[in-house]
C-alpha positions, 0 to 999 in steps of 0.5 A: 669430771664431776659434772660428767660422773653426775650425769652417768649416775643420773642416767642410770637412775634414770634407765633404773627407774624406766626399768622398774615401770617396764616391769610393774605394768601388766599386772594387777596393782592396788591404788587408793584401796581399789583393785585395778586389773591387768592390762591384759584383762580382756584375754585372760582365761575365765576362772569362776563359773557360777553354779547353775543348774545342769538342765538348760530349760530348768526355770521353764520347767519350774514354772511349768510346775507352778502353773499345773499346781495352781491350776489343779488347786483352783480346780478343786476349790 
């Protein structure tokens, strides 16, 4: 009798212990001071967008610019 009340109990601690592994997979855990993703990390929405410039051909233009003032100052010289 005490055998078979053992083996329930360590059945459900067993099942208990699955349960909690089932239910802390997924999300974003910290393991020997680094932050691991989630396993879902490939289909999560982006939420950072870096600030850049609204213009898309913005660097050509700055260094367009760059060249015309270094052009009309060998010009001058």
């Amino acid at each position: 009798m005490v055998i078979r009340q053992f083996k329930n109990w360590s059945s459900l601690g067993v099942l208990g212990l699955a349960l909690i592994g089932l239910t802390s997979t997924g999300c974003q855990s910290s393991i020997g001071g680094q932050t691991l993703p989630s396993a879902y990390y490939l289909n999560d929405d982006v939420q950072f967008y870096p600030a850049g410039p609204e213009e898309q051909l913005y660097n050509q233009r700055e260094v367009l610019e760059q060249y015309k003032l270094e052009r009309k100052l060998q010009e001058d010289q």
